[in-house]
C-alpha positions, 0 to 999 in steps of 0.5 A: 569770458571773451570779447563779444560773448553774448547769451541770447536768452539773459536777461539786460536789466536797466534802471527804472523809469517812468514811462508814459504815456501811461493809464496807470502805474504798478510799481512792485519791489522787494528787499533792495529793490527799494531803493530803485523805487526811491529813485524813480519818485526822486525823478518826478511823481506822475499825474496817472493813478499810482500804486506800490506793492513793497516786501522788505527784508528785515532779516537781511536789513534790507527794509525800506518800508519806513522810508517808502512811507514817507516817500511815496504819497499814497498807493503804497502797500506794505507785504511781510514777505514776498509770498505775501507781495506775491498773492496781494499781487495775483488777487489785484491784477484784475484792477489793471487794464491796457495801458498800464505801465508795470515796473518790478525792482529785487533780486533776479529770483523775485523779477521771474517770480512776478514775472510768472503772475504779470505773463498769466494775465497776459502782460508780456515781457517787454512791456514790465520794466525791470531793475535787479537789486541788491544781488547778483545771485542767480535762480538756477534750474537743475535739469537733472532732477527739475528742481529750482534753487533761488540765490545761487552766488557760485559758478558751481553748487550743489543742487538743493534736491538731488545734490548733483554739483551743477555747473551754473550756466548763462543760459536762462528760461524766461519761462521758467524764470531760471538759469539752467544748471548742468552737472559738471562731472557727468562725464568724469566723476569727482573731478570738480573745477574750481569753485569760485563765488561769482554772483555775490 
């Protein structure tokens, strides 16, 4: 990569921070994300009604729901998966009204997904605070065969669904909460470039 290289369309994650003024604060995690979550009620614990909505990963080891218990003084919610975070998530957002500061914290995949839920009620991008966590690994989107693969860790891998070896680019689709994968030997069969873990 040279100097000054630079994608418009990826995402720049930060590190969560309260934010006010603030109506109200919906704070959404999983797996490592917890982390970000114990972090940001280390720096204070606001006035405004709070609430947590938070699916470990037990399977990974990443679970802070025990902690999280004993950190976060009410409004916590605990999820067994993500799908689960996801619908809780969809059926409570009419709670919520302007002035509601939203902060999301996980893997890249988890942001978009919640991303789609918070954007179908009308929150916009800038206004959702978000932390990546726990993985670089990367959503990817064939554009051959229109299928999503979630954590990707290679700069080259073979689509879940039509297992054309895609090319993972930078370019990334809020829309589609994914970046695009191209196929890398379109133009001369077989011949595959070093493949290399970069999105540990």
């Amino acid at each position: 990569m040279q100097r000054g290289y630079w994608i418009r369309s990826k995402p720049i994650y930060g590190s969560l921070v309260w934010q006010s003024p603030a109506a109200a604060h919906l704070v959404i995690a999983a797996g490592e994300g917890g982390i970000a979550v114990l972090k940001l009620f280390q720096q204070m614990y606001p006035r405004e009604p709070i609430q947590v909505l938070y699916a470990g990963q037990p399977k990974t080891g990443r679970d802070y729901a025990e902690i999280l218990g004993s950190t976060v003084p009410e409004g916590l919610q605990i999820c067994n998966s993500e799908a689960e975070l996801l619908e809780t998530l969809k059926t409570q957002l009419g709670n919520y009204h302007m002035g509601t500061q939203f902060y999301v914290a996980g893997p890249e995949a988890f942001l978009w997904q919640v991303m789609k839920s918070l954007g179908q009620v009308g929150v916009q991008d800038a206004d959702v605070h978000k932390e990546l966590a726990g993985t670089l690994a990367r959503p990817v989107y064939c554009v051959h065969c229109k299928t999503i693969t979630e954590a990707v860790h290679h700069n080259i891998f073979s689509c879940s669904h039509c297992g054309r070896k895609l090319f993972v680019r930078d370019h990334f689709s809020r829309r589609l909460g994914a970046y695009m994968g191209l196929m890398v030997d379109a133009e001369q069969p077989g011949n595959i470039p070093k493949i290399e873990e970069v999105y540990p």
